[in-house]
PLY file of the C-alpha trace (Angstrom):
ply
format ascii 1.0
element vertex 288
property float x
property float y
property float z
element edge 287
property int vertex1
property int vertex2
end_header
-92.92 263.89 31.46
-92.44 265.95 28.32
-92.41 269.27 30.14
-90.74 269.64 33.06
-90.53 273.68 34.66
-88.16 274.59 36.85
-88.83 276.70 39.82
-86.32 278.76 42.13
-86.57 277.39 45.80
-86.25 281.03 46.63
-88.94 282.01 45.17
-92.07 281.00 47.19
-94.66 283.40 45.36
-94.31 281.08 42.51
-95.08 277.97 43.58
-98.65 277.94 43.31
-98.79 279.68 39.98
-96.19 277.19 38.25
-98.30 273.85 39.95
-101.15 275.35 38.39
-99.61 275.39 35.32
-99.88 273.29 32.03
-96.31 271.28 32.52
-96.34 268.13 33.25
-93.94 268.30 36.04
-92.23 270.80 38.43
-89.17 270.80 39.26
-88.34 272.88 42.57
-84.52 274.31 42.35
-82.65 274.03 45.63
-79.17 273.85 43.62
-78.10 276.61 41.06
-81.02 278.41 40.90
-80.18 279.37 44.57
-77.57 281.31 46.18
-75.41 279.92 48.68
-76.23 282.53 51.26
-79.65 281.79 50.39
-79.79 277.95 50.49
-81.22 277.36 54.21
-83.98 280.27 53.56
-84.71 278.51 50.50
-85.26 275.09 51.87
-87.47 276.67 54.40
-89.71 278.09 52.09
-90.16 274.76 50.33
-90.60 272.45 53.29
-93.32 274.89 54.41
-95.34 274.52 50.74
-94.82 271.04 50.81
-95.71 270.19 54.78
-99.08 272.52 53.67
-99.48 269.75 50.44
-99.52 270.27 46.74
-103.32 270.31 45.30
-104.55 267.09 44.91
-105.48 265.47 41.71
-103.11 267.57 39.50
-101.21 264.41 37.33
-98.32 266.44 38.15
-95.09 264.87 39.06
-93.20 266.83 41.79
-89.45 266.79 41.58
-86.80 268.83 43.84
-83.09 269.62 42.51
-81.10 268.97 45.80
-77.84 269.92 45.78
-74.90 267.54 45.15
-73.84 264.63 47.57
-70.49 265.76 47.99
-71.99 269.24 49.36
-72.78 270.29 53.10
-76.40 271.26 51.79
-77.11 267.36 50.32
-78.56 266.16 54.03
-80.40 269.31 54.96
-82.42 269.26 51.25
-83.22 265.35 51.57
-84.56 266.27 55.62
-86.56 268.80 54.43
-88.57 267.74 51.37
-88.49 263.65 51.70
-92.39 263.36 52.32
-94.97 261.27 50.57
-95.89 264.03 47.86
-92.59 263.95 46.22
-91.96 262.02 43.56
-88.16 262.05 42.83
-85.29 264.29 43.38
-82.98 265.22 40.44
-79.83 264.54 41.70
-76.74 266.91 40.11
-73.28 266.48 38.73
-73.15 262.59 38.87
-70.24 261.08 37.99
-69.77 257.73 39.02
-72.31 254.90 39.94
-71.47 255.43 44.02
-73.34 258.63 44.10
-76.43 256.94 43.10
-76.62 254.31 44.96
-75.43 256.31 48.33
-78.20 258.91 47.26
-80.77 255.82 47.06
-79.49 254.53 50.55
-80.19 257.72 52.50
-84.12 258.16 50.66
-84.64 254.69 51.61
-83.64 255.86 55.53
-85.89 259.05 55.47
-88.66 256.96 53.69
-88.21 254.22 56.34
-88.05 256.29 59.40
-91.28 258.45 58.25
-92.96 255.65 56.68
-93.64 256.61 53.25
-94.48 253.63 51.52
-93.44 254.63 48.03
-89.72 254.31 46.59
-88.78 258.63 45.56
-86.88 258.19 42.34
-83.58 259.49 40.82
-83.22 261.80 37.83
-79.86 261.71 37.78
-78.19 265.23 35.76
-75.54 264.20 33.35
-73.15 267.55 33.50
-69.18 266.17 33.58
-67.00 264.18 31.40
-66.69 261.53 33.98
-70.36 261.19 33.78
-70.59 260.96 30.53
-68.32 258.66 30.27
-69.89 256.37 32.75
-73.57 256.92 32.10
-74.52 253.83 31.38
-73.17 252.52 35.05
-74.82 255.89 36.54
-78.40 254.58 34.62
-77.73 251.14 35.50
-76.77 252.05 39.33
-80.00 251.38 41.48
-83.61 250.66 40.37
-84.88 254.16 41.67
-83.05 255.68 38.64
-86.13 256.49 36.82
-84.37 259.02 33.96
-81.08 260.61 32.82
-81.22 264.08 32.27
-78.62 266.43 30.21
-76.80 269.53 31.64
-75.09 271.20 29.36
-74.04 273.76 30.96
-71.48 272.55 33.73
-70.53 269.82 30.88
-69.74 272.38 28.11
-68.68 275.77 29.68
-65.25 274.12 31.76
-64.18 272.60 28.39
-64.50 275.76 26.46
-67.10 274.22 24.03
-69.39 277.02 22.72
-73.04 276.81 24.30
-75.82 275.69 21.32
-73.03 273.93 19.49
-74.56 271.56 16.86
-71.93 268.60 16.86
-71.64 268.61 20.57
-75.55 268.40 21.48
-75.88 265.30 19.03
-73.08 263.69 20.63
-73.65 264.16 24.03
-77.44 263.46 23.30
-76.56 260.19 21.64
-74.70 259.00 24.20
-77.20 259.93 27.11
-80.23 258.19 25.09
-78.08 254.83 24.50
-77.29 254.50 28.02
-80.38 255.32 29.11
-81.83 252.73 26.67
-79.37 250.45 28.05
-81.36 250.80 31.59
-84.38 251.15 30.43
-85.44 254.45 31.48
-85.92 257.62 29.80
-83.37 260.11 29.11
-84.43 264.34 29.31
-83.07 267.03 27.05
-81.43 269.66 29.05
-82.09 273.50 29.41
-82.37 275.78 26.11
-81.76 278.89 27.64
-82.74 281.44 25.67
-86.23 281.28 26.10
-86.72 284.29 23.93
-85.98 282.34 21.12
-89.18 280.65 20.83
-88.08 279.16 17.27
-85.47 277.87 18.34
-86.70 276.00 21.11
-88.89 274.36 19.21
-86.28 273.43 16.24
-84.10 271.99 19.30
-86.65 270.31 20.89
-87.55 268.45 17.30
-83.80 267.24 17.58
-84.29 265.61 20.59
-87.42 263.86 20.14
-86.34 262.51 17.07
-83.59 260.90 19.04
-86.38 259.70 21.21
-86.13 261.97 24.30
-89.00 261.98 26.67
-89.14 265.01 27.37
-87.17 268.27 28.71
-86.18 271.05 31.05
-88.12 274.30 30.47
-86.60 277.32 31.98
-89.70 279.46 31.81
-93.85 279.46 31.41
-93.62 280.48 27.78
-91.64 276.88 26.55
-93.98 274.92 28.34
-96.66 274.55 25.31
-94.25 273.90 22.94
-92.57 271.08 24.74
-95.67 269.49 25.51
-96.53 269.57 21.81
-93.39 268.38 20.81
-93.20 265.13 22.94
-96.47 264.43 22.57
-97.01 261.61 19.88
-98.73 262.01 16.80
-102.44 260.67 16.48
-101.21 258.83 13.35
-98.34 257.70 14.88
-100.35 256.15 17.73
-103.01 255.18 15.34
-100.52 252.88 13.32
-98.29 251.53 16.63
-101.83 250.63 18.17
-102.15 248.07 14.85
-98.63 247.00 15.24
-99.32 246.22 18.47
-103.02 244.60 17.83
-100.82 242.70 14.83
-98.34 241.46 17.06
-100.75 239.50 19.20
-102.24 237.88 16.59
-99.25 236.89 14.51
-96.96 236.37 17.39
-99.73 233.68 18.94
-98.94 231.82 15.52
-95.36 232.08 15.44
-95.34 234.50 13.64
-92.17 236.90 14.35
-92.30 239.47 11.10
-94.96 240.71 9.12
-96.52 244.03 7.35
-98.55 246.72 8.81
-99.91 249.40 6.87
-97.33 248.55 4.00
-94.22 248.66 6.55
-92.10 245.12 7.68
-92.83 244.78 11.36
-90.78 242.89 13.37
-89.23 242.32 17.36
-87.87 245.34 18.00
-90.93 247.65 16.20
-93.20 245.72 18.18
-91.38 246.95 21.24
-91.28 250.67 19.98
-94.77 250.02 19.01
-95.60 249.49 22.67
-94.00 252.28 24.12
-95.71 254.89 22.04
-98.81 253.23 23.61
-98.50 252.93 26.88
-97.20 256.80 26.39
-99.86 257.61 24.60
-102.17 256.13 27.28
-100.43 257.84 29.89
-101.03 260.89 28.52
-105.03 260.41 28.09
-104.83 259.91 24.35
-106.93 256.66 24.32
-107.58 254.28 26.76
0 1
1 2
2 3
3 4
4 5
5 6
6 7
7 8
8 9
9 10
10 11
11 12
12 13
13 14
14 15
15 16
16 17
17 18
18 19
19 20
20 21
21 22
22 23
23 24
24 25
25 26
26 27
27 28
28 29
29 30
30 31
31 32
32 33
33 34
34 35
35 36
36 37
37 38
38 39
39 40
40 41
41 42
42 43
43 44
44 45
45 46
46 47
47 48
48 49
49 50
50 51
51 52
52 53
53 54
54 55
55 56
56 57
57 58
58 59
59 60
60 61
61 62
62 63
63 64
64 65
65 66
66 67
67 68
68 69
69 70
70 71
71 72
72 73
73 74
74 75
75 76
76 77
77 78
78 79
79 80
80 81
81 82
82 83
83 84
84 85
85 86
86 87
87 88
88 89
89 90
90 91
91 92
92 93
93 94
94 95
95 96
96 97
97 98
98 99
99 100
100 101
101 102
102 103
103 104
104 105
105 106
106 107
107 108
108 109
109 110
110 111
111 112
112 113
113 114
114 115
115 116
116 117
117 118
118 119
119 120
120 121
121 122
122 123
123 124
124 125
125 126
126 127
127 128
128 129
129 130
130 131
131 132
132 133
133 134
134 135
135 136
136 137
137 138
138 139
139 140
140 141
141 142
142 143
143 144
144 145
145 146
146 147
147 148
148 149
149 150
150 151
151 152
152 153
153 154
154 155
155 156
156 157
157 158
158 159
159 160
160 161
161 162
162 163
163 164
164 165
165 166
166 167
167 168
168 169
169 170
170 171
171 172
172 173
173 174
174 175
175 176
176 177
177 178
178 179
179 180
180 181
181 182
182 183
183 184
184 185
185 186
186 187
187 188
188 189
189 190
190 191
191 192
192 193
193 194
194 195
195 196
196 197
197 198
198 199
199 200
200 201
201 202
202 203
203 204
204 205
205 206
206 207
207 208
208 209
209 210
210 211
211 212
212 213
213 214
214 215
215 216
216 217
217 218
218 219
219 220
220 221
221 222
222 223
223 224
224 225
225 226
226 227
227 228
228 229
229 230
230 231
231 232
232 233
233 234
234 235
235 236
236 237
237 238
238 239
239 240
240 241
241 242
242 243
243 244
244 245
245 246
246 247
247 248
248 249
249 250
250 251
251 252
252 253
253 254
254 255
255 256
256 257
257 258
258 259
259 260
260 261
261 262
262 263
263 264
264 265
265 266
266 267
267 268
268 269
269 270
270 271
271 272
272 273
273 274
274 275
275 276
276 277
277 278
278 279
279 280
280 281
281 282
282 283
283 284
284 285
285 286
286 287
């Protein structure tokens, strides 16, 4: 999921346009993107695209931003749009393991009661000190967490720190990609909000792929392309982690646990990156 567009609730006329789009996922806004007054209209709108079903045989994965548990809107969103189309809801302003796994209980009711087969995941928003703090727990929380995913916005503007400050992004993005490696799931830049500033974007998406982030949150059509470029792995990167991975077999079938490919010391845990990049790299149609 390297690109993943979000798209006002409110805004019905452009649903169809953003699905036919070139991200990789959409992400339909039922939280800030919506105004309060507007909230049940909103959820209206998107329970009547979704009861008429998304085109088949996009590759697209279909995510809805409910609003927060602790809100009187949480129930109503999870009624409307739990059907077997979505995917996962991004979950906002966790802050303690509790919320996850009380969010997981009541998708496993709806998916029980309307007998969707298939577990909707988590993408749970990392957006307050106290989730910061605990994101490892919050990633750790309940096997539908599929992803942790930065919001800078709530987390920065209450503590006065100045929006697109250096220092601050690398530390919060540090901290989000260790837990997130801790779980096992991927972990999602957050929003860069001036989508004017197509440059950038780009040099700020660069910063957190070379952290290893997935992917991120586009705010508009026009950063789709570049995120998709960015998170996309090289062909000579794949090309050499394919031969790591190739060398592994061998070498590891022999006891082997460290040797050279293409000139480089291979060992456990480049074996492990090694595999990742493929299996993303297959994902993504790159080889087979």
């Amino acid at each position: 999921m390297r690109s993943k567009l979000f798209v006002p609730a409110s805004r019905p006329e452009l649903f169809a346009k953003a699905w036919a789009g070139e991200a990789d996922a959409i992400s339909f806004d039922l939280e800030d993107a919506v105004a309060e007054n507007r909230k049940p209209q909103a959820r209206a709108e998107l329970l009547q695209w979704l009861r008429a079903g998304p085109p088949p045989d996009s590759g697209k994965t279909l995510i809805v931003r409910v609003n927060a548990i602790d809100t009187p809107h949480f129930a109503a969103d999870l009624d409307a749009i739990v059907c077997p189309a979505l995917h996962m809801i991004n979950l906002p302003m966790v802050d303690a393991p509790d919320t996850v796994r009380q969010a997981a209980a009541a998708l496993e009711s709806l998916e029980r009661a309307r007998g969707i087969p298939r577990a909707i995941g988590i993408l749970a928003n990392i957006e307050s000190p106290r989730g910061l703090r605990l994101a490892a727990k919050i990633a750790t929380a309940h096997p539908r967490v599929t992803g942790l995913q930065i919001g800078y916005g709530d987390l920065f503007a209450p503590l006065g720190i100045r929006s697109g400050e250096p220092s601050a992004i690398q530390a919060v993005r540090m901290a989000v990609r260790m837990a997130a490696g801790e779980a096992g799931i991927d972990a999602y830049d957050g929003a860069y909000v001036d989508f004017s500033d197509r440059e950038g974007f780009r040099r700020d998406s660069q910063a957190a792929q070379k952290l290893g982030f997935a992917g991120r949150s586009c705010i508009h059509p026009s950063q789709i392309a570049t995120a998709n470029d960015i998170f996309r792995p090289g062909d000579v990167e794949v090309a050499h982690a394919l031969r790591v991975v190739t060398a592994a077999t061998e070498h590891l079938a022999r006891g082997v646990g460290a040797f050279t490919v293409d000139g480089r010391l291979v060992d456990g845990p480049f074996i492990t990156q090694a595999q990742r990049l493929v299996g993303l790299a297959r994902r993504l149609g790159m080889i087979q």
